[in-house]
MARTIZA-904809 format. One record per residue (C-alpha): residue number from 1; x, y, z. Coordinates in pm, 1 decimal. Each point is the difference from the previous one (the first is absolute). Layout:
! residues N
NUM  X  Y  Z
...
This chain:
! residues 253
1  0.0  0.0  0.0
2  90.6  351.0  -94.6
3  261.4  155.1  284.2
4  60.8  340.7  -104.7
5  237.4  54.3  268.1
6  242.1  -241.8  -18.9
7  310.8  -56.1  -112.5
8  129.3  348.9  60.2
9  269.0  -39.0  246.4
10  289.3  168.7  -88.4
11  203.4  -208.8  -231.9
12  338.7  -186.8  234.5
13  357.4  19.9  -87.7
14  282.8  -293.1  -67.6
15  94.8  -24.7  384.3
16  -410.5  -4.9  94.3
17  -17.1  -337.0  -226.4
18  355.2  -131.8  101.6
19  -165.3  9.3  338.5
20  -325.1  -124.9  -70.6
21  191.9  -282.5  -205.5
22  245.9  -127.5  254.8
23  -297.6  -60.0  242.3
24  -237.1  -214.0  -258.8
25  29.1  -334.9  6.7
26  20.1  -72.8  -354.8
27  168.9  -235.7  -219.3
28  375.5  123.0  -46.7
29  -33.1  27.3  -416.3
30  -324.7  225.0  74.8
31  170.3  232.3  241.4
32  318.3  9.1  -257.6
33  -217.4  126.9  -308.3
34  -160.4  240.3  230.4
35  362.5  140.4  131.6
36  82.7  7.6  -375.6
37  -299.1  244.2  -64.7
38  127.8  205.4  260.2
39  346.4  25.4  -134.4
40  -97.8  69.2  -314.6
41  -246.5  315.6  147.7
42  322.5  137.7  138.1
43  211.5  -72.7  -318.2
44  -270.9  202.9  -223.7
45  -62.5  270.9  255.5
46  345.1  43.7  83.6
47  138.5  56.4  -366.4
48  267.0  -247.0  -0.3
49  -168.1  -190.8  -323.8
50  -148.0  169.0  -270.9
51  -135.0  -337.7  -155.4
52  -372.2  -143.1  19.5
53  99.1  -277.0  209.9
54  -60.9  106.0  346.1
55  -379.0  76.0  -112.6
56  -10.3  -305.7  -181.7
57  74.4  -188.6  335.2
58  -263.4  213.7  163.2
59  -240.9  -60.2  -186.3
60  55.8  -379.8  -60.0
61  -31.0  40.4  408.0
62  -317.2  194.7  -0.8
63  -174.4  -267.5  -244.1
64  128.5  -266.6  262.2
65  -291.7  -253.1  71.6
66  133.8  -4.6  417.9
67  -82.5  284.8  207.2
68  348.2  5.7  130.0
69  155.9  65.1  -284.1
70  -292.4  276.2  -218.1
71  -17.0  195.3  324.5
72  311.4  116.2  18.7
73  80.2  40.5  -392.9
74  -349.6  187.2  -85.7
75  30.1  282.9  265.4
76  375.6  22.8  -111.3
77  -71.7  25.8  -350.8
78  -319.5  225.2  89.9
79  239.7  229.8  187.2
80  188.3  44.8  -272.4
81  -252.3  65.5  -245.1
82  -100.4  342.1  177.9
83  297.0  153.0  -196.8
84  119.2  -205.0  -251.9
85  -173.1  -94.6  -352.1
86  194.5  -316.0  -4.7
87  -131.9  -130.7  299.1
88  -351.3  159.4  -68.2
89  -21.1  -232.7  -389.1
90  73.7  -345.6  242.9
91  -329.2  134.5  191.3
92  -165.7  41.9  -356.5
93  128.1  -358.5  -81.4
94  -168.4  -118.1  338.1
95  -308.9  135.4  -109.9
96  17.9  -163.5  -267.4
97  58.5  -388.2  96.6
98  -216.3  -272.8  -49.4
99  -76.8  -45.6  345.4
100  -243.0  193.4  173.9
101  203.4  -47.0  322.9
102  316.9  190.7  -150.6
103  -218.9  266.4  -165.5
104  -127.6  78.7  381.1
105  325.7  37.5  77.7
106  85.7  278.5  -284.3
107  -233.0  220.1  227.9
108  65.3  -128.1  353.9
109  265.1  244.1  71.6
110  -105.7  290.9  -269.1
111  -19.7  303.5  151.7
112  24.7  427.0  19.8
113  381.8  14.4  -46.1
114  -50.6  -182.7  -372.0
115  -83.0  271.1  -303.5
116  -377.0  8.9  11.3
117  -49.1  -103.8  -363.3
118  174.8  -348.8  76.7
119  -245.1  -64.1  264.7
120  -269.0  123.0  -213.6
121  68.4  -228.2  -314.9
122  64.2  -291.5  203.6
123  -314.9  -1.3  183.7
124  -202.3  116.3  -275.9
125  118.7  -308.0  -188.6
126  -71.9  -245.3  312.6
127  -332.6  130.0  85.0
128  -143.9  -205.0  -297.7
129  214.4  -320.1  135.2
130  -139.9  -317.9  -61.1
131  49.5  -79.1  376.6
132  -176.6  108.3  296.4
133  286.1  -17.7  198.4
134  151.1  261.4  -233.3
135  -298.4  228.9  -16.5
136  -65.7  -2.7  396.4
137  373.3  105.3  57.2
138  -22.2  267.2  -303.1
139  -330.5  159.3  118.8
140  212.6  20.9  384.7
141  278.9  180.7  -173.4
142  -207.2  235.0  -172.4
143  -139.5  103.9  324.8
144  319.1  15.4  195.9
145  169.3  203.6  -292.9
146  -301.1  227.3  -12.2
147  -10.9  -21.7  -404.4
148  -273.8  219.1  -52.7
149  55.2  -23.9  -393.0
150  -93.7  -333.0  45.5
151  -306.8  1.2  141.9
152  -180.7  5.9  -417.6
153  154.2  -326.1  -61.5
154  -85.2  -184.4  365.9
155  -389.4  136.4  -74.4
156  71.2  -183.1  -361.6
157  146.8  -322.1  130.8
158  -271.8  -31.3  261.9
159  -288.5  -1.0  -266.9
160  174.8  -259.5  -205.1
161  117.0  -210.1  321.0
162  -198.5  -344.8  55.9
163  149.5  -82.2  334.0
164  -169.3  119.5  345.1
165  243.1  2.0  197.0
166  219.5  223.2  -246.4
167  -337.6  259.5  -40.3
168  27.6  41.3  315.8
169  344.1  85.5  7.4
170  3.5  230.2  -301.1
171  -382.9  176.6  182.5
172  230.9  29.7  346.0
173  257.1  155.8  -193.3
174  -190.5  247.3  -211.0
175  -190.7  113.1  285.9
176  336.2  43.4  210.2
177  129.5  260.8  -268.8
178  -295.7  151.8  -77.3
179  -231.5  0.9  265.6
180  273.6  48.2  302.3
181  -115.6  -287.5  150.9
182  -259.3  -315.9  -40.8
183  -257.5  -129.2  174.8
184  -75.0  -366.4  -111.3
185  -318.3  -158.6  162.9
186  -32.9  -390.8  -19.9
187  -246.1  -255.3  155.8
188  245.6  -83.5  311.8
189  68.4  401.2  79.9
190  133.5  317.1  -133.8
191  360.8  130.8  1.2
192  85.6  378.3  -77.4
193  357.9  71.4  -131.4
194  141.8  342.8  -51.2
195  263.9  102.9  -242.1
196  284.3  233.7  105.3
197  220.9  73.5  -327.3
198  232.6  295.4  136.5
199  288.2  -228.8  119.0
200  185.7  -331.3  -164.4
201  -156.6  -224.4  -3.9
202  -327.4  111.5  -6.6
203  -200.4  -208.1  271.0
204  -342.5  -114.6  40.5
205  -68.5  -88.7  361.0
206  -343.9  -128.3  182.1
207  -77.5  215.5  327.3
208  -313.7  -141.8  184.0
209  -143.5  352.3  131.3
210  54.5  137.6  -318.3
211  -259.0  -242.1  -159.5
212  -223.2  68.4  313.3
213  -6.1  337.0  -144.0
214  -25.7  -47.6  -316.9
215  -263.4  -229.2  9.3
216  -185.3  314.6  241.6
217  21.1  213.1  -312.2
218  281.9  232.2  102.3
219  205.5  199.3  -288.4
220  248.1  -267.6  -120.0
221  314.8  258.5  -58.7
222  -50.6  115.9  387.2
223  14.2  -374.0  62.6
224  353.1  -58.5  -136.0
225  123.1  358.5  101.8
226  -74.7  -128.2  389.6
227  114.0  -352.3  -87.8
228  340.1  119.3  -136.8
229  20.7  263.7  335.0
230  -69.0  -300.4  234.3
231  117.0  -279.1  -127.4
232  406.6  106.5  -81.4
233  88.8  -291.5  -80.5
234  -171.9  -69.3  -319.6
235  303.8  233.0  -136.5
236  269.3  -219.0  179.8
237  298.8  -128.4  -221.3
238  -123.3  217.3  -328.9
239  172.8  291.9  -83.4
240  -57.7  257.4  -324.9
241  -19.9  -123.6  -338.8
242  356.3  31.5  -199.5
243  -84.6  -130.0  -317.9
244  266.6  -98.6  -194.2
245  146.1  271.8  -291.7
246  -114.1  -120.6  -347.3
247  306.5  153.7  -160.8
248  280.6  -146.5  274.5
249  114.0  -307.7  -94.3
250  295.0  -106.7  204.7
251  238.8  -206.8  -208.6
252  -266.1  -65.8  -260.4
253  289.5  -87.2  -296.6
């Protein structure tokens, strides 16, 4: 099910995974592919190659069928991708695999420091995915990235969608950007979720006594004005947006 809000941590360095590695109990020819991921990330992002292999690794990594090894190379290779074209065309090449699973992955780790366009194209493409796996993460992103220019084609993809559980998503989604928030009524309750776009990522939390009031008929933009005054930590962890320049390409040739 759609989780707007997650995956957003801030993306680790080499020493956080070195860490996280040495205290996995994994097979020893996992954890070696996995330390090879990380060497090549610091090869690449430390200039001392100026060849393809290092991303080649990583992304060999990041398709890796064992959590072990695609979580460490995908947030590696993501990382770079914020300011290099190179690194940004593997994340194209995710996209496009065969798999839904990898194509997931293309957007798992997309965020505000890549040039908006990429994000744009790539989830543009993805929101008419075969997969609902795909789809449900791309209509998350959307919302996290606050891609207002997108909101046209989600309204398009939700007309032609067949799948329920995806209308719902894409309906959640469009009324999160539009609306500032949505209220979604089923037989077993009600849930209220407001939208707050002014920090990355943009979140979408549930407050109880904000539905209370809702539901009593009160103005909703006072609701999420007192929400956001009360309730501090819905802006925990995010920061402004610093989306990345689309002229800068950091060693691009």
């Amino acid at each position: 099910m759609l989780n707007v809000n997650a995956d957003f941590e801030p993306l680790p360095w080499p020493d956080n995974f070195t860490d996280w590695l040495n205290h996995r109990s994994e097979p020893t020819s996992l954890k070696d592919i996995a330390h090879s991921a990380i060497d090549a990330f610091g090869a690449y992002s430390n200039r001392t190659t100026s060849c393809d292999g290092p991303l080649d690794n990583l992304y060999l990594a990041a398709c890796h069928p064992r959590f072990v090894v695609w979580e460490v190379g995908l947030p590696l290779l993501a990382k770079l991708a914020e300011t290099n074209r190179r690194a940004r065309e593997k994340i194209v090449d995710l996209s496009h695999e065969s798999k839904a699973e990898l194509r997931r992955r293309s957007i798992q780790y997309m965020n505000d420091r890549y040039p908006r366009s990429c994000c744009v194209s790539i989830l543009l493409r993805l929101l008419n995915d075969r997969s609902a796996l795909v789809k449900d993460a791309v209509a998350g992103r959307i919302a996290c990235l606050n891609l207002t220019e997108l909101l046209p084609s989600i309204e398009q993809a939700l007309v032609r969608e067949k799948k329920l559980a995806i209308q719902w998503c894409y309906t959640h989604v469009i009324s999160l950007m539009r609306d500032g928030y949505h209220y979604d009524v089923r037989g077993d309750g009600s849930t209220l979720w407001l939208y707050y776009p002014e920090l990355y990522p943009a979140s979408s939390p549930c407050i109880g006594d904000a539905q209370l009031r809702f539901e009593r008929g009160e103005n909703i933009d006072k609701i999420r004005g007192d929400v956001l005054r009360h309730h501090l930590h819905i802006m925990l962890c995010r920061r402004d947006w610093e989306w990345g320049d689309e002229q800068a390409d950091e060693r691009a040739d």
